[in-house]
Legacy VTK file of the C-alpha trace (Angstrom):
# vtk DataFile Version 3.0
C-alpha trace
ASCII
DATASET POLYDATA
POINTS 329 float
78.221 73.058 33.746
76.360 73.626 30.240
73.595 71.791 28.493
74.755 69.195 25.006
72.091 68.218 22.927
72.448 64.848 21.428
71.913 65.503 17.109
70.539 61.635 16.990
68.817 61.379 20.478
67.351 64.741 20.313
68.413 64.633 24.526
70.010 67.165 26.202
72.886 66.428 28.769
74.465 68.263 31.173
77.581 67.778 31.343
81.148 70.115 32.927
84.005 69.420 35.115
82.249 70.711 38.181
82.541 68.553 41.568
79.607 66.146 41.723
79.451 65.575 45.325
76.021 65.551 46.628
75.016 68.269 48.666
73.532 65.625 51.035
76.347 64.218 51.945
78.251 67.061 54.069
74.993 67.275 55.880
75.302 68.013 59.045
72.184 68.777 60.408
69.112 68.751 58.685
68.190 72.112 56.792
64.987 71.482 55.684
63.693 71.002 59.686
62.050 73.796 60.782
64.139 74.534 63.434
67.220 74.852 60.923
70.217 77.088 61.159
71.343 76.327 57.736
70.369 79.450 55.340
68.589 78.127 52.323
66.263 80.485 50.539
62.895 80.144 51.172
60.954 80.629 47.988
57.135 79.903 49.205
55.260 78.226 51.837
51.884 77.157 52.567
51.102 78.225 55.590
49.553 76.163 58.927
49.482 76.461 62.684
53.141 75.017 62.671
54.085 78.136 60.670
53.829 75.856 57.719
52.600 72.686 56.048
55.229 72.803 52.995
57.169 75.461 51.480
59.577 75.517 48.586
63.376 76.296 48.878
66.491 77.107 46.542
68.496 73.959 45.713
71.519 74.434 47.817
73.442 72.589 45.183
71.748 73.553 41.810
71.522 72.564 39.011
70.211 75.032 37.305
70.431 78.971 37.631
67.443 81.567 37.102
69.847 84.464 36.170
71.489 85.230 32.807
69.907 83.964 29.634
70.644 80.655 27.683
72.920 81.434 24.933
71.891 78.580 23.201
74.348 78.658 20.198
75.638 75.980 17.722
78.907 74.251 17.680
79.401 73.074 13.851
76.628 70.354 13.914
76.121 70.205 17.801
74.021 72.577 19.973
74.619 73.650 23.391
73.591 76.312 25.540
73.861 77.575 29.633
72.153 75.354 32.214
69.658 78.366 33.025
66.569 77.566 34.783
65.195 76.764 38.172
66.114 74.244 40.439
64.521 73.984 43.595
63.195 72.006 46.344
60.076 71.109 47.758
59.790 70.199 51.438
56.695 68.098 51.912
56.089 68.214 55.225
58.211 70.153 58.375
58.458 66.664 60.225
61.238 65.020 59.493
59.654 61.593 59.752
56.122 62.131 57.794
56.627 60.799 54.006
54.106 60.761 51.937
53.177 57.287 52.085
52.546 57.851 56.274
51.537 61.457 56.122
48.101 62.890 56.326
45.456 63.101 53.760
45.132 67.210 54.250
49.614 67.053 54.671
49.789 65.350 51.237
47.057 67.872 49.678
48.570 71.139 50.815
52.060 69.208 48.869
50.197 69.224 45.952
48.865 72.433 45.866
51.945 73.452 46.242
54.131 72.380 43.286
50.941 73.452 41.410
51.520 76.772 42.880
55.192 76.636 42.037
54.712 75.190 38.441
52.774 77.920 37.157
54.949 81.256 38.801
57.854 79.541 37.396
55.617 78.985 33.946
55.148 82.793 33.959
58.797 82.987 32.932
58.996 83.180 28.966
62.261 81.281 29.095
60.728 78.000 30.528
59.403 75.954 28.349
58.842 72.855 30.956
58.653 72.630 34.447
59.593 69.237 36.116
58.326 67.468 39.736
60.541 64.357 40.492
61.362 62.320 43.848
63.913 59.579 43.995
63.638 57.499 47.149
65.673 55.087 48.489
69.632 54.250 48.382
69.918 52.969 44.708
67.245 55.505 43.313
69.948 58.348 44.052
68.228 59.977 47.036
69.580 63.285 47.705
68.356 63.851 51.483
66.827 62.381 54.531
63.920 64.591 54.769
60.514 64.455 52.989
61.758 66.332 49.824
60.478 66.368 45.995
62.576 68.271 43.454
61.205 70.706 40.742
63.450 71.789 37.681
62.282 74.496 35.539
64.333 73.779 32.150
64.781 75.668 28.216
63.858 72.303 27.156
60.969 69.518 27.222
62.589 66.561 27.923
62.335 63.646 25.705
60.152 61.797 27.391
57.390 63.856 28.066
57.856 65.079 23.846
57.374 61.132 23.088
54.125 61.603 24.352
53.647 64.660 23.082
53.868 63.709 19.489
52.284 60.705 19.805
49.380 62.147 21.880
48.956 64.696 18.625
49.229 62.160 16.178
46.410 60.109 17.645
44.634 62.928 18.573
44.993 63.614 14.502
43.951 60.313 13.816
40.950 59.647 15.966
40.063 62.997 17.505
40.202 61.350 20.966
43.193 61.664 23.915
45.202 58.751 23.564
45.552 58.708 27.629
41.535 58.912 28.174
41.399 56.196 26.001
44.127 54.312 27.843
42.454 55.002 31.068
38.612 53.893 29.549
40.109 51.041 28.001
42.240 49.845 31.640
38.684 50.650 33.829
36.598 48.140 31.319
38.555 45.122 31.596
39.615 46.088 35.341
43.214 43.576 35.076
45.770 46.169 35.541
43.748 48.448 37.799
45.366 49.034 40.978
42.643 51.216 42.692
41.050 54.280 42.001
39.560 57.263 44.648
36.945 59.770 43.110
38.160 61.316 40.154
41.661 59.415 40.114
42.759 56.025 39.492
46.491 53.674 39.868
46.826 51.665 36.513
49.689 49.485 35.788
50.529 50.384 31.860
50.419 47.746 29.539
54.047 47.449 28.334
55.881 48.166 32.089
59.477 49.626 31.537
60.025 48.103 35.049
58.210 45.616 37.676
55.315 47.344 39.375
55.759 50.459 37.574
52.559 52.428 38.364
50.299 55.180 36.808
48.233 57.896 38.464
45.909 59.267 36.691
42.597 61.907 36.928
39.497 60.867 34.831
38.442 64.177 34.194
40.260 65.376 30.710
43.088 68.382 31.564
46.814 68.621 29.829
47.580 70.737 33.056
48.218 69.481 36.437
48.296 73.071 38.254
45.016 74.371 36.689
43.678 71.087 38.467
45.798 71.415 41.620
44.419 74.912 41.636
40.851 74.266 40.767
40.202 71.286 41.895
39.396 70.247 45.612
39.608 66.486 45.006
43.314 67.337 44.800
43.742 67.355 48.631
41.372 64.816 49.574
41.289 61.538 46.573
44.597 62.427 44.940
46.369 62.690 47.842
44.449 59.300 49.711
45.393 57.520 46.167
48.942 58.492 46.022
49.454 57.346 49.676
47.989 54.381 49.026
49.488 53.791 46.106
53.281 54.454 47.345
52.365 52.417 50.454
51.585 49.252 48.080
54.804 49.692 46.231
56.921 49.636 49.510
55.713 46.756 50.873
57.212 45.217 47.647
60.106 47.280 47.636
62.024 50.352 49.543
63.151 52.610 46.346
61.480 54.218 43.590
61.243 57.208 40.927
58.048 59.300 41.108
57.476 61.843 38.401
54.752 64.509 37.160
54.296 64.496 33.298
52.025 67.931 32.794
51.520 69.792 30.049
54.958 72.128 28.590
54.391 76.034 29.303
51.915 76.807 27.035
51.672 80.060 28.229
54.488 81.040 25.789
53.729 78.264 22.918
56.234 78.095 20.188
55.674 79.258 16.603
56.950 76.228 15.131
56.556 73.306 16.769
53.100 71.599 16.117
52.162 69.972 19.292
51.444 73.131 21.262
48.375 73.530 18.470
45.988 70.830 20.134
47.746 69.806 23.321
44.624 71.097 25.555
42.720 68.673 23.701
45.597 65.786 23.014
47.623 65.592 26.616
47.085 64.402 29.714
48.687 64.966 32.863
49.930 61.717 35.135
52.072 60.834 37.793
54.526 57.848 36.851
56.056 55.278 39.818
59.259 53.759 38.799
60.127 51.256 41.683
63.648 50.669 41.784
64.367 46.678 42.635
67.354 44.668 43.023
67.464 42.400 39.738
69.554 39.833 38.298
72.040 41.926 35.488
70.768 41.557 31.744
72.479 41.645 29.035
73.341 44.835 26.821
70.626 43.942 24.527
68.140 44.178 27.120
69.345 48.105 27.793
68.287 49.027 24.619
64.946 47.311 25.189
63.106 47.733 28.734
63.193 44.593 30.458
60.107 43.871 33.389
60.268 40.204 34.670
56.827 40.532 36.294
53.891 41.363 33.971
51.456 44.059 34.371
48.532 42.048 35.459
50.545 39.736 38.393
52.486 42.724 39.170
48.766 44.779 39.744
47.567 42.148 41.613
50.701 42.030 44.211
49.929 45.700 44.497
46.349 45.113 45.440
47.226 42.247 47.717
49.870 44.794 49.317
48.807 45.425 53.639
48.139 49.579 53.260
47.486 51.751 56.236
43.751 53.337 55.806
LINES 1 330
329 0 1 2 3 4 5 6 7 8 9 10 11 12 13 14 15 16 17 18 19 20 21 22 23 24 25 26 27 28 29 30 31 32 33 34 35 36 37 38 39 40 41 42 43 44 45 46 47 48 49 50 51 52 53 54 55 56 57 58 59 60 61 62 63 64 65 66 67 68 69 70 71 72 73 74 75 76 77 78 79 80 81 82 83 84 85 86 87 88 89 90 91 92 93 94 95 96 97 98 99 100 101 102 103 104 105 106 107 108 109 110 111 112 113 114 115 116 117 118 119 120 121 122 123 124 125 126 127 128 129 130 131 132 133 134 135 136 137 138 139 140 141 142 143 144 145 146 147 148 149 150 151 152 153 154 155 156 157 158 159 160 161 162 163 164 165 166 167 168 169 170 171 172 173 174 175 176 177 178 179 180 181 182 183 184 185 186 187 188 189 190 191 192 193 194 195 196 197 198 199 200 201 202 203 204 205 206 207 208 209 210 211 212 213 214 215 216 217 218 219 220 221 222 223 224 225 226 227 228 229 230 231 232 233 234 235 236 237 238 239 240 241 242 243 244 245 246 247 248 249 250 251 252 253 254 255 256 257 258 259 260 261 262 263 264 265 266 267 268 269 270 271 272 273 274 275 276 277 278 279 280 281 282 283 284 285 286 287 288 289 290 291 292 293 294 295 296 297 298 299 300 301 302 303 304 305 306 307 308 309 310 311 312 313 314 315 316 317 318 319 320 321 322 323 324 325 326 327 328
């Protein structure tokens, strides 16, 4: 497998002739269970009277490599290089049964402060310039196993997604000396319509322009580009981020099974590049969030409507669904 970078785009895709078979599906038994006699590497664990609340583990299927370097090289106008990185993944709980919309408040925490944990050792590499926390849940949101699992991907790249905001966080940041998010988030808590809930220092928005129905937005009131300096810092971490996110995931699964959660934090600043200007101000111009991507069943659109995001259901009915939603605590 090796990494193509779109010249138009700007995205990177991997792409080879390797088998794509998911690793999940010659499971046997489960080798994320503590009890396990599968070997995958064990990279870190935080440790409890069960011998441990969550620990981290090498992909047995990844998709990216930590050895060798890069190589990135061009290819007349294209660019490509070696899909070196980090791929691993994070095992939220050592029941198989405790997700983290019906674990506990303290389970969900010691989650968190893990991935911080893992974000900035694998930060500390000079290679990575962005590390990535993702769960897909649910059949049609490409699930990889049955037991409480997130995924972290340490990449060469920032993916386009997170540089959107990036550059647009800098260029209002240029404009108005204000964060462009904190401003979001002031605006959303004034007029109160497309907040969900918040806890302490954390609230559940639903954005303005949805990409999808009930698509969801966690994010801290407190100004920091970083998530693991406040996962490391911060004790509201284990107790109001991790009541809001359970809440919050338990509201979008009463409305439907399957969804995309994703961290956007800051690249690795750490080792900022020389030439690319957003790494100048992004202490003061980013701001990390947690985005929920609930995956329903919808009527097809056309093609047009692929090149435009299409949500049937508003932000504001869609927030106050959520709200309506029966939660647990």
């Amino acid at each position: 497998m090796e990494l193509r970078k779109d010249p138009i785009t700007r995205s990177w895709v991997m792409t080879g002739d390797e088998p794509t078979e998911s690793a999940a599906r010659s499971e046997t038994a489960c080798r994320f269970c503590p009890d396990s006699p599968e070997p995958t590497q064990v990279i870190s664990a935080v440790p409890s009277p069960m011998a441990w609340s969550a620990r981290s583990m090498v992909h047995p299927a990844p998709l990216y490599h930590i050895e060798g370097e890069p190589g990135r090289r061009g290819d007349g106008i294209y660019d490509r290089m070696s899909s070196v990185g980090a791929h691993e993944v994070l095992v939220e709980n050592p029941r198989h049964d405790r997700q983290l919309w019906n674990a506990s408040d303290e389970e969900i925490g010691q989650f968190l402060r893990l991935a911080a944990e893992r974000i900035l050792d694998l930060k500390h590499d000079p290679r990575i310039k962005y590390v990535s926390l993702y769960k897909d849940y649910g059949t049609n949101a490409g699930q990889e196993f049955s037991h409480p699992t997130s995924q972290i991907t340490a990449t060469m790249f920032v993916p386009r997604r997170v540089l959107y905001e990036l550059r647009a966080g800098r260029e209002y940041y240029q404009a108005k000396e204000r964060c462009v998010f904190c401003d979001i988030l002031n605006q959303e808590e004034r007029q109160a319509s497309r907040v969900i809930e918040a806890r302490g220092d954390y609230v559940a928005i639903g954005p303005y322009a949805p990409r999808v129905p009930y698509e969801t937005w966690i994010l801290p009131r407190n100004h920091e580009a970083s998530f693991e300096r406040t996962g490391l810092s911060k004790p509201g971490l284990r107790t109001n981020l991790a009541a809001l996110l359970r809440r919050t995931l338990q509201r979008i699964r009463a409305l439907t099974e399957g969804f995309h959660l994703v961290l956007h934090t800051s690249p690795n600043s750490l080792h900022p590049s020389r030439t690319l200007g957003y790494w100048k101000t992004i202490d003061d111009d980013y701001h990390w969030h947690i985005e929920i991507m609930p995956v329903l069943a919808t009527k097809a659109r056309s093609y047009t409507f692929k090149e435009v995001y299409y949500s049937p259901v508003s932000s504001e009915t869609a927030v106050k669904q959520l709200r309506e939603a029966k939660i647990d605590g």
